[in-house]
TIGU-135143 format. One record per residue (C-alpha): residue in one letter; x, z, y. Coordinates in Angstrom, 3 decimals, m for minus. Layout:
+----+----------+----------+----------+
| aa |       xx |       zz |       yy |
+----+----------+----------+----------+
|  A |        X |        Z |        Y |
...
+----+----------+----------+----------+
***
This chain:
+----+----------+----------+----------+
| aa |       xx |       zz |       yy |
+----+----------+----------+----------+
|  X |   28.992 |  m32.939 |  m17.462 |
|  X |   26.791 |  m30.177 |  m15.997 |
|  X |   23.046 |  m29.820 |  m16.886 |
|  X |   20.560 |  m28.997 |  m14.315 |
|  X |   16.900 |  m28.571 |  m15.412 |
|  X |   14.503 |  m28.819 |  m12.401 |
|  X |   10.954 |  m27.295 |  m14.182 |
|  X |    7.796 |  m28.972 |  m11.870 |
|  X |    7.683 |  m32.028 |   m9.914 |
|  X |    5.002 |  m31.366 |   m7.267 |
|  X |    4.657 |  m31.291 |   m3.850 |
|  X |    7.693 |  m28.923 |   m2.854 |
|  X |    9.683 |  m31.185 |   m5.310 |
|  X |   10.712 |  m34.370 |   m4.037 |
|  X |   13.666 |  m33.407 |   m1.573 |
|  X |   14.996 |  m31.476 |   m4.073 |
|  X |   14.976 |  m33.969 |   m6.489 |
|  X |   16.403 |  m37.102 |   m4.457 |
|  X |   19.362 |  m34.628 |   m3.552 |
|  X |   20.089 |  m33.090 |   m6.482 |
|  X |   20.438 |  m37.136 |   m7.852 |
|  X |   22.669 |  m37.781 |   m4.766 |
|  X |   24.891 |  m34.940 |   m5.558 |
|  X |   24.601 |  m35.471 |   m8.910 |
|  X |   27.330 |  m38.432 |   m8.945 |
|  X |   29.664 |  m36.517 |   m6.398 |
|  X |   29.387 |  m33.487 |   m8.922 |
|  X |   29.245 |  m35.212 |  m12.443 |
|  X |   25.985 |  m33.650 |  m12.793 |
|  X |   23.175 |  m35.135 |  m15.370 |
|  X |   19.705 |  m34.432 |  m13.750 |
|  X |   16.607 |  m33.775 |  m15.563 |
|  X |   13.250 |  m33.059 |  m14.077 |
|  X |   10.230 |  m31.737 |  m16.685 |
|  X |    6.951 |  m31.607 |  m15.748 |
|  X |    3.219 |  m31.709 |  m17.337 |
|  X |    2.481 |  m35.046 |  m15.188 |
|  X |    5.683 |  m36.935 |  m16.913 |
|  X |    4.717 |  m39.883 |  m14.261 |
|  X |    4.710 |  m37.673 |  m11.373 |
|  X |    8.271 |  m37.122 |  m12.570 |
|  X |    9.415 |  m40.500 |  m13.249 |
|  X |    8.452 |  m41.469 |   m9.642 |
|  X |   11.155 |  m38.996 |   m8.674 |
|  X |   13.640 |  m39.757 |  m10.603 |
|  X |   13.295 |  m43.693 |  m10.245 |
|  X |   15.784 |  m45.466 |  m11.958 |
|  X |   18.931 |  m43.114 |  m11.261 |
|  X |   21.193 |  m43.077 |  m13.822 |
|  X |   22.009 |  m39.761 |  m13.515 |
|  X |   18.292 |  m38.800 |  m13.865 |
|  X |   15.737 |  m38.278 |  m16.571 |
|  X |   11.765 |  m37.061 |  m15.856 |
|  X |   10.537 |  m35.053 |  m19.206 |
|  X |    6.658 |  m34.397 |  m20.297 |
|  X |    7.062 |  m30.687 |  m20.288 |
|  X |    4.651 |  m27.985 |  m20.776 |
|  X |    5.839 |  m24.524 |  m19.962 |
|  X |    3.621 |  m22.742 |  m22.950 |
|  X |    5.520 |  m24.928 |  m25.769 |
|  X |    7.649 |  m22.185 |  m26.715 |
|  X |    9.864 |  m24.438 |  m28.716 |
|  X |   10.299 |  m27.114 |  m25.888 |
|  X |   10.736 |  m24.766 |  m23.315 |
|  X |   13.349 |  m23.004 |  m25.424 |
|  X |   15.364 |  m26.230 |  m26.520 |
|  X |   15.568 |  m27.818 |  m22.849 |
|  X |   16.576 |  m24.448 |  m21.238 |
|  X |   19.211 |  m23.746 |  m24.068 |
|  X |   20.829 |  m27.604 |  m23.186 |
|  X |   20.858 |  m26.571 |  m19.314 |
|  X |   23.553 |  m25.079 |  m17.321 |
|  X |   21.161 |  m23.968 |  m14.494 |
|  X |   17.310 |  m24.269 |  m14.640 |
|  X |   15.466 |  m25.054 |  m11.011 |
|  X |   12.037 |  m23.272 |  m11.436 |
|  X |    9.653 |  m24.914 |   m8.822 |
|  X |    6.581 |  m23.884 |  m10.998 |
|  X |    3.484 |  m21.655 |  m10.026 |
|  X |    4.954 |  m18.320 |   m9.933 |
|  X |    2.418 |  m17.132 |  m13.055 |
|  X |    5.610 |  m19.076 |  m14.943 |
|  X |    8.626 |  m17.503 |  m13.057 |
|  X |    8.860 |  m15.089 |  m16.020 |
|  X |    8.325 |  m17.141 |  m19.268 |
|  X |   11.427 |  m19.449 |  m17.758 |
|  X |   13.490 |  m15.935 |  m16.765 |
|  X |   13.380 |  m14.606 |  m20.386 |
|  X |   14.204 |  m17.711 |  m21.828 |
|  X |   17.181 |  m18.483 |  m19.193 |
|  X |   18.513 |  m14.823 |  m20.515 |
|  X |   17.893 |  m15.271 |  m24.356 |
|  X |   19.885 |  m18.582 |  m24.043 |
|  X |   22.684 |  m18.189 |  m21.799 |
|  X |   21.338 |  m20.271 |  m18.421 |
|  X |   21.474 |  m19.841 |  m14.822 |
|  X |   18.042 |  m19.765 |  m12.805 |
|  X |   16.926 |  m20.476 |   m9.211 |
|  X |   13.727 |  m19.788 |   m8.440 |
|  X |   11.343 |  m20.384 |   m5.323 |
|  X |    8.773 |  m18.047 |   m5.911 |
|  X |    8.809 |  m14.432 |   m5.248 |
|  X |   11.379 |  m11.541 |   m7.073 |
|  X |    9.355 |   m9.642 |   m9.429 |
|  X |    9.571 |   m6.909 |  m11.475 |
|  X |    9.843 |   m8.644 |  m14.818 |
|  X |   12.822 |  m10.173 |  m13.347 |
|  X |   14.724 |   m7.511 |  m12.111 |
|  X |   14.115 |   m6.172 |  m15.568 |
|  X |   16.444 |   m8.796 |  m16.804 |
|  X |   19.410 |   m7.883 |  m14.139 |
|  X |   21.298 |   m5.899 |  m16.683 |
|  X |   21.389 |   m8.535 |  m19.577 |
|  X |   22.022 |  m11.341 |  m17.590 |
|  X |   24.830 |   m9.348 |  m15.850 |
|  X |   26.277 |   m8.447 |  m19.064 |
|  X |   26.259 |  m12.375 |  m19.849 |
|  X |   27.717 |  m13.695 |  m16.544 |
|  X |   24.112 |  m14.762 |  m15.245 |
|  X |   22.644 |  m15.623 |  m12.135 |
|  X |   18.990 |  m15.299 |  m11.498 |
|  X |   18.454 |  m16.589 |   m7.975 |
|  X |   14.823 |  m15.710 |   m6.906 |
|  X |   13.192 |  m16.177 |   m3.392 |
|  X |   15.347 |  m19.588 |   m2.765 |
|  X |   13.430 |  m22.033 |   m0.943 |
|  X |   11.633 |  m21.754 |    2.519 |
|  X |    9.233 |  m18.388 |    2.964 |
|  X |   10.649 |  m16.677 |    0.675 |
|  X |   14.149 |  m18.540 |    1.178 |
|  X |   15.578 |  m19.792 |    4.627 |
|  X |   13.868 |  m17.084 |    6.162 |
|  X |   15.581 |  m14.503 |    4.317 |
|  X |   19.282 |  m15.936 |    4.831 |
|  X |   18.532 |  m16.035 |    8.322 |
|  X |   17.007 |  m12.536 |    8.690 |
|  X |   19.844 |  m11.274 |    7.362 |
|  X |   22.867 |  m13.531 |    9.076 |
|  X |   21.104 |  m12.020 |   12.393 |
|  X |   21.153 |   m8.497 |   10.878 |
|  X |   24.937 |   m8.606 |   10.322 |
|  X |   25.361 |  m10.071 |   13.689 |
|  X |   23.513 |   m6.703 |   15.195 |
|  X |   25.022 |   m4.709 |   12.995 |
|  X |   28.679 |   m5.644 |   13.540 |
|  X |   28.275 |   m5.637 |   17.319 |
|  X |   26.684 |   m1.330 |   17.060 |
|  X |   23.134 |   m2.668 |   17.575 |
|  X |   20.216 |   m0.961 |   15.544 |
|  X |   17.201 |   m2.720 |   14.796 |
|  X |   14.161 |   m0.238 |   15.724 |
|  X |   11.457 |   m3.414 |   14.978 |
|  X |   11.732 |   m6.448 |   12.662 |
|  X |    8.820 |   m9.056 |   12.673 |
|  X |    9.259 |  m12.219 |   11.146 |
|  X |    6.503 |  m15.195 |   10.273 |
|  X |    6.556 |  m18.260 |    8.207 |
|  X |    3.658 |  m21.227 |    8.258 |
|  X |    3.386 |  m24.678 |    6.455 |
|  X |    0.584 |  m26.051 |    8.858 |
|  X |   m0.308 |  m30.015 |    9.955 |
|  X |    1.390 |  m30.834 |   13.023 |
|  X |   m0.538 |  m30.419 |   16.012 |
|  X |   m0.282 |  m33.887 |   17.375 |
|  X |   m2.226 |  m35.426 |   14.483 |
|  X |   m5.740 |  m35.158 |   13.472 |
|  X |   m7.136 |  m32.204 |   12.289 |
|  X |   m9.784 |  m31.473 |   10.112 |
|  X |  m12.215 |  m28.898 |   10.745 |
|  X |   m9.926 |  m26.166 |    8.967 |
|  X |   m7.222 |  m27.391 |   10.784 |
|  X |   m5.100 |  m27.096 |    7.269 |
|  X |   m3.364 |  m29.342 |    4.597 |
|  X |   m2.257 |  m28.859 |    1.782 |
|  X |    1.640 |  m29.430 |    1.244 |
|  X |    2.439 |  m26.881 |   m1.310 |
|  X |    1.109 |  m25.872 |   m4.250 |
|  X |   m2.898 |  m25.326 |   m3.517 |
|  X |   m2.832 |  m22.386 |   m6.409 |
|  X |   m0.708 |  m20.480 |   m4.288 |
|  X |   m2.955 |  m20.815 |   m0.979 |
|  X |   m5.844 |  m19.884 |   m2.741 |
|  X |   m4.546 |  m16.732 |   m4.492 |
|  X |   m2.492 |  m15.715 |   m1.066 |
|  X |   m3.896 |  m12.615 |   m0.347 |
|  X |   m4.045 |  m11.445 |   m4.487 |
|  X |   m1.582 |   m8.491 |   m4.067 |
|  X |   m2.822 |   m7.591 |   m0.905 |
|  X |   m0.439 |   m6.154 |    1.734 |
|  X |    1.220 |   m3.191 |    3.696 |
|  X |    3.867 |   m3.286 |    6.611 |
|  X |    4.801 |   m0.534 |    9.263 |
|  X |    4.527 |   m0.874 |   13.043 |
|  X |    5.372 |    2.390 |   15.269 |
|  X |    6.313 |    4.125 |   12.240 |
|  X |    2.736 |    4.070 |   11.112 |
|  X |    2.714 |    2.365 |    7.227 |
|  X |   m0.791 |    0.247 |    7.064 |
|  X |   m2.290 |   m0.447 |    3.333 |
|  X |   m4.471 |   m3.805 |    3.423 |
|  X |   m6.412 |   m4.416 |    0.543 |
|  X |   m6.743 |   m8.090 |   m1.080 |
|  X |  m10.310 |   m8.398 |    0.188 |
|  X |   m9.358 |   m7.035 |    3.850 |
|  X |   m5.706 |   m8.961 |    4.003 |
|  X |   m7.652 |  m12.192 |    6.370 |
|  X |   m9.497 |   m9.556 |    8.170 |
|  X |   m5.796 |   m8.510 |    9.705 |
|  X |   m4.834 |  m10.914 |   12.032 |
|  X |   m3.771 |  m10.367 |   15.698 |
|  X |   m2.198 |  m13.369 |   17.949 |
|  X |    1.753 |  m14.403 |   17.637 |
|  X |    2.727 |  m17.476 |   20.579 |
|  X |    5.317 |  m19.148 |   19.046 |
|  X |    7.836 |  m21.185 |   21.434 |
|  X |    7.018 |  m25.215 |   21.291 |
|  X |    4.309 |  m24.710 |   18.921 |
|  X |    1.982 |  m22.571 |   21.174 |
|  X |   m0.445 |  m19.550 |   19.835 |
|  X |   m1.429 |  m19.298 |   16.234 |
|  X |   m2.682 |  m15.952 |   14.109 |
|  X |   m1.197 |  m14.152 |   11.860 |
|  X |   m2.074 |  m12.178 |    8.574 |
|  X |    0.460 |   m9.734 |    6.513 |
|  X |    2.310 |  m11.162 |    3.886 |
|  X |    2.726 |   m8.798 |    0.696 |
|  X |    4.509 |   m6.365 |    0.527 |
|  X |    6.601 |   m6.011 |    4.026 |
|  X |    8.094 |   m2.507 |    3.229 |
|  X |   10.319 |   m3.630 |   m0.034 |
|  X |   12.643 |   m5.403 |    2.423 |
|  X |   13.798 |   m2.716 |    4.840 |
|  X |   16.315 |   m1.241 |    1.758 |
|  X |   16.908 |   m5.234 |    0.522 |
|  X |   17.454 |   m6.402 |    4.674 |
|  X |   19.580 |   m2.700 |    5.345 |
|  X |   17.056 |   m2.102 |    7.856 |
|  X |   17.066 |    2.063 |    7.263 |
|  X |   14.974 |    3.658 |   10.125 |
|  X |   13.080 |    0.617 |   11.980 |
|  X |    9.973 |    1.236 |   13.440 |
|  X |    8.171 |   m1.849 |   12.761 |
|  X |    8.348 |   m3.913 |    9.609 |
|  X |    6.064 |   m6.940 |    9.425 |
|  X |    5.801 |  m10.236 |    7.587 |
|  X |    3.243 |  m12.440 |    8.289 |
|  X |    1.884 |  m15.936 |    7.690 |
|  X |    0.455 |  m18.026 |   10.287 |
|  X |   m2.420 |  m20.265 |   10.532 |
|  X |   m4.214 |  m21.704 |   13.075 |
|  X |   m6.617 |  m19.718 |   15.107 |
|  X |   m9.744 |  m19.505 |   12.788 |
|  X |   m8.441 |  m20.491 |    9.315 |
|  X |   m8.991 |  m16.760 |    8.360 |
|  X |  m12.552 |  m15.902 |    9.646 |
|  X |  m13.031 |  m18.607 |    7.387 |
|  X |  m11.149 |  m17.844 |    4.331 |
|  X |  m11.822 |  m14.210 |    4.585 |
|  X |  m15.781 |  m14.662 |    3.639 |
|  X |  m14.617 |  m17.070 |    0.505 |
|  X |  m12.348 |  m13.851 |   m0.261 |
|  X |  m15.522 |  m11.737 |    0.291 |
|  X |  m17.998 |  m14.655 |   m1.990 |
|  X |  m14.889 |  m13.676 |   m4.799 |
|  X |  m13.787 |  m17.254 |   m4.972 |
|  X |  m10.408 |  m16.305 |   m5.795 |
|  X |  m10.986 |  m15.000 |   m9.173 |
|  X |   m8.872 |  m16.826 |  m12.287 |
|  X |   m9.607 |  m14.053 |  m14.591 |
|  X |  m13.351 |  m14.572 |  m15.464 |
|  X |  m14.185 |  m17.640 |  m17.371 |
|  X |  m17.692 |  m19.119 |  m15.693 |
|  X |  m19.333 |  m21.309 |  m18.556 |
|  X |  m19.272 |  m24.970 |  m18.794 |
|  X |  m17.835 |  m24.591 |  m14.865 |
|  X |  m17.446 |  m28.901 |  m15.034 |
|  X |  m21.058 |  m29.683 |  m15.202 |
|  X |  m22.189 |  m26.837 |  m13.038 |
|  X |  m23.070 |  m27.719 |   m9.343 |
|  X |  m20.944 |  m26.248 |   m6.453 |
|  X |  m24.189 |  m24.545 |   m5.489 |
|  X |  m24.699 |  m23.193 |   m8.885 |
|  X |  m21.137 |  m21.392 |   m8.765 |
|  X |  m22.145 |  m20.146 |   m4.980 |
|  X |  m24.979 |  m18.878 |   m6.497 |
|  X |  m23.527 |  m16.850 |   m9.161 |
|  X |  m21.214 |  m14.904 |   m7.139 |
|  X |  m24.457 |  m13.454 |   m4.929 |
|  X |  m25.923 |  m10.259 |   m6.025 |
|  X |  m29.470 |  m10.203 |   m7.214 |
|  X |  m30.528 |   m8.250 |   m3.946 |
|  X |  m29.765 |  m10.601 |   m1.498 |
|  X |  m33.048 |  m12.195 |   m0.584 |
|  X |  m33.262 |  m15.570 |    1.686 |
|  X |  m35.156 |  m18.838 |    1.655 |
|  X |  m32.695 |  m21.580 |    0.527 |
|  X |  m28.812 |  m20.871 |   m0.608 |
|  X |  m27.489 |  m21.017 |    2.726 |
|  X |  m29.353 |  m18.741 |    4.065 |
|  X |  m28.793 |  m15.798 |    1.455 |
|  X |  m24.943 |  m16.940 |    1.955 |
|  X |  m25.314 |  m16.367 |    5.123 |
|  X |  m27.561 |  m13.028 |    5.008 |
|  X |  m24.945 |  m11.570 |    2.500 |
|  X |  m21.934 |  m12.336 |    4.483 |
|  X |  m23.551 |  m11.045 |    7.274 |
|  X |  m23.136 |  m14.471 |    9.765 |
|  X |  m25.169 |  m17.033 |   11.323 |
|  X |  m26.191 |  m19.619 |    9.117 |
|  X |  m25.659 |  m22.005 |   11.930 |
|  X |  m22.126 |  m20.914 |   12.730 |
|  X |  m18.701 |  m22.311 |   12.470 |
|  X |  m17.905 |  m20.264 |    9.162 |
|  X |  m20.919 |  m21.978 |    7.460 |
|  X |  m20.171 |  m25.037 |    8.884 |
|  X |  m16.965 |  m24.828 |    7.267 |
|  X |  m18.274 |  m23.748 |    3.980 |
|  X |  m20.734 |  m26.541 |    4.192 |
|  X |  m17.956 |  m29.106 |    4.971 |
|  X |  m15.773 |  m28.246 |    1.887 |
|  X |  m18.484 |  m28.613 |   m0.313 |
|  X |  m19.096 |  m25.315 |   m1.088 |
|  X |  m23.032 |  m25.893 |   m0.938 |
|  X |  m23.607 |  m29.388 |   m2.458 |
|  X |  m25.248 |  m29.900 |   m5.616 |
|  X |  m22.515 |  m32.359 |   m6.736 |
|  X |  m20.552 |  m31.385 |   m9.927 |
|  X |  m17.779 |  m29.405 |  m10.090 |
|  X |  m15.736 |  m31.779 |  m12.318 |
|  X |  m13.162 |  m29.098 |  m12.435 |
|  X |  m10.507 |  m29.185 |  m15.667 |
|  X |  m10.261 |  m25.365 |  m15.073 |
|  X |  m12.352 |  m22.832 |  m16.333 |
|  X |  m12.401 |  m20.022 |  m13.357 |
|  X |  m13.488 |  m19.882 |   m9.497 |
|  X |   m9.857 |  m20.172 |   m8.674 |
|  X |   m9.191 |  m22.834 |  m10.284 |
|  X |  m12.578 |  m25.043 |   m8.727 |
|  X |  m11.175 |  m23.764 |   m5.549 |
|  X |   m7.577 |  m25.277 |   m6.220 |
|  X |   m9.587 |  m28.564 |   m6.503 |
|  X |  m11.939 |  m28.142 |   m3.633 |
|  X |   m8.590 |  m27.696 |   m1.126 |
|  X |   m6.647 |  m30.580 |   m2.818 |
|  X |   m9.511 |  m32.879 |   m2.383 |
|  X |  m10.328 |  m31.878 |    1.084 |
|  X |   m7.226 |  m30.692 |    2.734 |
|  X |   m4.769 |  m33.210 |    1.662 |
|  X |   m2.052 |  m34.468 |    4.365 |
|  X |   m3.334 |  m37.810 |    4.885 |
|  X |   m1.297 |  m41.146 |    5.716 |
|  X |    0.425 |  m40.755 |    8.379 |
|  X |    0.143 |  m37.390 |    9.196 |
|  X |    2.773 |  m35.263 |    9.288 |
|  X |    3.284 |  m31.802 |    8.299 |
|  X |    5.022 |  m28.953 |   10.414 |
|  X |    6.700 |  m25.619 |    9.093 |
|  X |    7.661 |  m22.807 |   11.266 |
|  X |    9.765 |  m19.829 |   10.754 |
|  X |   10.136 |  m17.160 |   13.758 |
|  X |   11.751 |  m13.975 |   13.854 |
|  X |   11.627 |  m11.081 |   16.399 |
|  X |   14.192 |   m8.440 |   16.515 |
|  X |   14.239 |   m5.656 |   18.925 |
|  X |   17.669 |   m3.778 |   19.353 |
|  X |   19.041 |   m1.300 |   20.569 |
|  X |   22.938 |    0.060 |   21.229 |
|  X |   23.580 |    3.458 |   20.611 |
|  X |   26.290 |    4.905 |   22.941 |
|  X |   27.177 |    1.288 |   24.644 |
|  X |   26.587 |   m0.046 |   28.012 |
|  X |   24.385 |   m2.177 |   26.865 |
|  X |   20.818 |   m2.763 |   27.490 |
|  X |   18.038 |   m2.910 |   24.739 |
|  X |   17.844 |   m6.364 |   23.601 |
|  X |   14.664 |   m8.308 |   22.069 |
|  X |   16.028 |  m11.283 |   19.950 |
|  X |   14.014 |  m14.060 |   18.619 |
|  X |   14.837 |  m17.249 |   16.538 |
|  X |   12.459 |  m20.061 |   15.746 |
|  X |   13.137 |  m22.746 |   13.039 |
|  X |    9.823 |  m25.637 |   13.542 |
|  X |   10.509 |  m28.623 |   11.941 |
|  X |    8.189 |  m31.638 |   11.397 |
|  X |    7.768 |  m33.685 |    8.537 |
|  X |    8.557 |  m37.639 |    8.233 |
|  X |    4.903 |  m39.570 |    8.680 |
|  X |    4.481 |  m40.988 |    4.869 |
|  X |    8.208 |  m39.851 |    3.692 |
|  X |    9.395 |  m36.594 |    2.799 |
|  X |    7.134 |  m33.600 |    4.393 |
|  X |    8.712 |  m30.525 |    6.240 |
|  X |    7.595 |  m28.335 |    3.192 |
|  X |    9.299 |  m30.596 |    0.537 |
|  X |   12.719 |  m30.450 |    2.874 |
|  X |   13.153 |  m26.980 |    3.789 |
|  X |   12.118 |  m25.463 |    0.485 |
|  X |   14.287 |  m28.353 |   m1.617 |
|  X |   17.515 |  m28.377 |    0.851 |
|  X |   18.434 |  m24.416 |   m0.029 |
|  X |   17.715 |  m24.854 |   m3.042 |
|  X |   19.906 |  m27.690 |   m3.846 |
|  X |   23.051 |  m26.539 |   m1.839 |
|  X |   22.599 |  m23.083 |   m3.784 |
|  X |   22.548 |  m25.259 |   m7.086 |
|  X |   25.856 |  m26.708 |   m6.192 |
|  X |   27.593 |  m23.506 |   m4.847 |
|  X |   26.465 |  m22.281 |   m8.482 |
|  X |   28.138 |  m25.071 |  m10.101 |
|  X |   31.210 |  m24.597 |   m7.936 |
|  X |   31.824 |  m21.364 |   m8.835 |
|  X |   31.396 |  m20.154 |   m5.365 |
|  X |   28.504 |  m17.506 |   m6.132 |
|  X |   30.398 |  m14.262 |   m6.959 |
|  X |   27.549 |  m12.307 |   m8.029 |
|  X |   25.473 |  m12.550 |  m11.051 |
|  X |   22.452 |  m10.686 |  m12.214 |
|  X |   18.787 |  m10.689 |  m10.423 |
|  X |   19.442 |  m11.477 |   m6.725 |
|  X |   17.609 |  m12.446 |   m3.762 |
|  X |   19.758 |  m14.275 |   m1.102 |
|  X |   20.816 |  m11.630 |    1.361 |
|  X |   24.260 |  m11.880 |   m0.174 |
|  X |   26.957 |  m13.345 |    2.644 |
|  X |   28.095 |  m15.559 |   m0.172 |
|  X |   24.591 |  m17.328 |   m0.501 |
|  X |   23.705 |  m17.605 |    3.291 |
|  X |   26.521 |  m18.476 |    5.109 |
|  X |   27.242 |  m21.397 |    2.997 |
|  X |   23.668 |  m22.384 |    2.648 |
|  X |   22.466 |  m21.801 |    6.148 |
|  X |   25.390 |  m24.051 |    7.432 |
|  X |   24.535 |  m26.538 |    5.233 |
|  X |   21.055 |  m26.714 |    5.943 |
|  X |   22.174 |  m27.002 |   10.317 |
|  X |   23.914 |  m29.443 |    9.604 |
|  X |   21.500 |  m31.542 |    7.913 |
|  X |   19.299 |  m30.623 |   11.324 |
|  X |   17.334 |  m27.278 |   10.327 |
|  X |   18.875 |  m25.162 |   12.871 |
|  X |   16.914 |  m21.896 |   14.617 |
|  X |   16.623 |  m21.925 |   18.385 |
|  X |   17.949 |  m18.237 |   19.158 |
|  X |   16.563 |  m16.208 |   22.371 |
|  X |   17.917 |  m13.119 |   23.624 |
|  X |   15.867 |  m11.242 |   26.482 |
|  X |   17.625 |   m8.418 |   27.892 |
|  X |   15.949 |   m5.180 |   28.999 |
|  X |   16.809 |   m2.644 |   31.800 |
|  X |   17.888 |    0.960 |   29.782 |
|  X |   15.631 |    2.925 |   31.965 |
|  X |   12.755 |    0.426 |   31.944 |
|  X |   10.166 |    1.150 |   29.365 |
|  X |   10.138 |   m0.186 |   26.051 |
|  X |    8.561 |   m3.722 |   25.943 |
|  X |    5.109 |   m3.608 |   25.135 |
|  X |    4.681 |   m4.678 |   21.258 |
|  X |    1.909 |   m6.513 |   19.790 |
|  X |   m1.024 |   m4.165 |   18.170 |
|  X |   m0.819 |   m4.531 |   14.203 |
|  X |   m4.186 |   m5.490 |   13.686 |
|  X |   m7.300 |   m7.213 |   14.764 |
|  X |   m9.916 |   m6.141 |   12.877 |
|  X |  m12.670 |   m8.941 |   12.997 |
+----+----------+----------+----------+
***
């Protein structure tokens, strides 16, 4: 009987779960799902009999060790901070990993001793990174095979309320892990439009937004993602022009979050004292220098940040609690870690509301030596989640995931070491899989005239 160790059992969990437990009999698979919050696990699992939920906590060395060591493949859906504590392990003791966070460097490290075992280490396998990768690339090989060349690439990704529902003054909720929103812009960010390679620093990333209208959905903003430029050698994308990923909010969520970037909010490095008992305002006040002058807290806020103390931005600062004087109560110990609370506790997805994702892609081609006009292709993946069942997030990131986990099993995955999935052998199978089950992308192909202009592309930036 096969072992698969899923590691984390929160909010991009469940899907994953309930089909790795349906599979599970078709497969002779034994299911086991670890996770600090062993009830938040057992809910999950129910009363399969092909399941088990686990207290696990990812620093017991010994723990983390023994379950990995019993596992065929190990499903890491923790924070990323964790990706490489499971990695080395998975290598020491001879297991398989997918992973839904990001490739990193510590795990390409490992590519030559887990090749030289027979391993796979699956990283970027879930929704953004994941489906939108597999279907970058199943386009690419379209282009390519038909003597297309793709001169601009932008593609976007979004886990956003739906728009029908009621929407809180940040129009936001919270359906993945809130670490990860609040840290977003950490590593800051640099992509490439008209050939021209633009550096964004962490405290500037929310500051870069410009307008993307997205079919069905309407217009929402967008900010770079990371690191755009590492994915022109992974994508074979040698000699675009353009080279963008972006995230999309809203209009307004990052006028907003860009002055709690500028306040330093995002911080988990420095400890702040006793961070429980202190006041909201306290922390506020701590991260304003000693120059900035002002009667009351929100006006120096406001006087340092340089906005109106009666605007939207303070409103919104005012409505997340930023300026109360009520306790903290937070169990962690840094800024970051208050602010992980503050969003769970005020951007939840409430009963009944339902949760939308959205992946879009924009290619523009063109045909050397063909009769054949330049092309501009798009293809837009929105799906919306089920009003108090499974959420869009928790489907498209678990679905991949679980049909690579069987394709693993089935000895249909031909390569081993540290991938990402651009490999024809991950995406085909896993992007039919996943149509099937109804996330398909609504493709668009706009021709233009070979002696017309080239169409007009969007400006890389708005600085606000």
């Amino acid at each position: 009987m096969k072992q698969v160790l899923v590691l984390g059992a929160g909010k991009s969990s469940p899907f994953l779960i309930a089909h790795l437990l349906e599979l599970a009999g078709e497969h002779d698979w034994f299911v086991t799902v670890g996770d600090v919050d062993v009830e938040e696990a057992r809910r999950h699992v129910g009363r399969h009999p092909r399941g088990n939920a686990l207290a696990f906590d990812i620093n017991d060395a010994n723990l983390r060790s023994a379950q990995i060591e019993m596992a065929d493949v190990v499903v890491n859906m923790l924070s990323p901070v964790f990706q490489d504590l499971v990695a080395w392990d998975c290598v020491a003791q001879g297991t398989h990993m997918l992973s839904v966070s990001y490739d990193d460097e510590a795990v390409r490290d490992l590519s030559k001793d887990a090749q030289r075992k027979g391993l796979l280490l699956l990283t970027d396998l879930g929704l953004d990174p994941g489906i939108d990768h597999m279907s970058a690339m199943r386009l690419i090989r379209k282009i390519s095979g038909e003597g297309g060349r793709v001169t601009a690439f932008r593609s976007y990704g979004s886990g956003i309320p739906a728009p029908e529902g009621e929407l809180n003054p940040l129009r936001y909720v919270v359906s993945w892990n809130p670490r990860n929103v609040v840290m977003s812009a950490e590593h800051g960010a640099q992509y490439m439009i008209d050939g021209k390679i633009k550096i964004v620093p962490f405290h500037q990333v929310f500051l870069h937004t410009w307008a993307v209208d997205v079919p069905g959905v309407g217009m929402l903003e967008a900010y770079p993602n990371r690191d755009s430029l590492s994915y022109i050698d992974a994508f074979g994308l040698t000699g675009v022009q353009t080279m963008i990923r972006g995230t999309l909010r809203y209009p307004g969520w990052s006028e907003t979050w860009s002055q709690i970037v500028r306040l330093g909010l995002p911080n988990e490095t420095l400890r702040i004292p006793d961070l429980a008992r202190r006041t909201f305002a306290e922390v506020l006040e701590m991260h304003l220098p000693l120059t900035v002058t002002g009667s009351g807290l929100e006006q120096r806020v406001a006087n340092y940040l340089g906005i109106s103390p009666t605007g939207s931005i303070m409103e919104n600062l005012r409505w997340l609690g930023l300026l109360s004087d009520e306790a903290t109560d937070c169990e962690g110990e840094t800024a970051a870690a208050m602010m992980v609370d503050v969003l769970s506790n005020k951007l939840p997805l409430e009963r009944g509301q339902r949760d939308m994702i959205v992946l879009a892609h924009e290619f523009q081609v063109e045909y050397a030596g063909q009769d054949r006009a330049r092309e501009t292709i798009s293809s837009t993946l929105v799906e919306r989640g089920d009003p108090d069942g499974f959420t869009a997030m928790a489907r498209t990131v678990g679905l991949p995931t679980a049909v690579a986990v069987k394709l693993l099993l089935t000895d249909e995955i031909p390569i081993t070491g540290s991938q990402i999935p651009t490999h024809p052998s991950i995406y085909e199978p896993v992007l039919r899989e996943i149509a099937a089950a109804g996330l398909a992308f609504d493709e668009r192909v706009v021709t233009h005239d070979e002696d017309a202009p080239a169409p007009p592309q969007p400006a890389g930036e708005v600085r606000r």
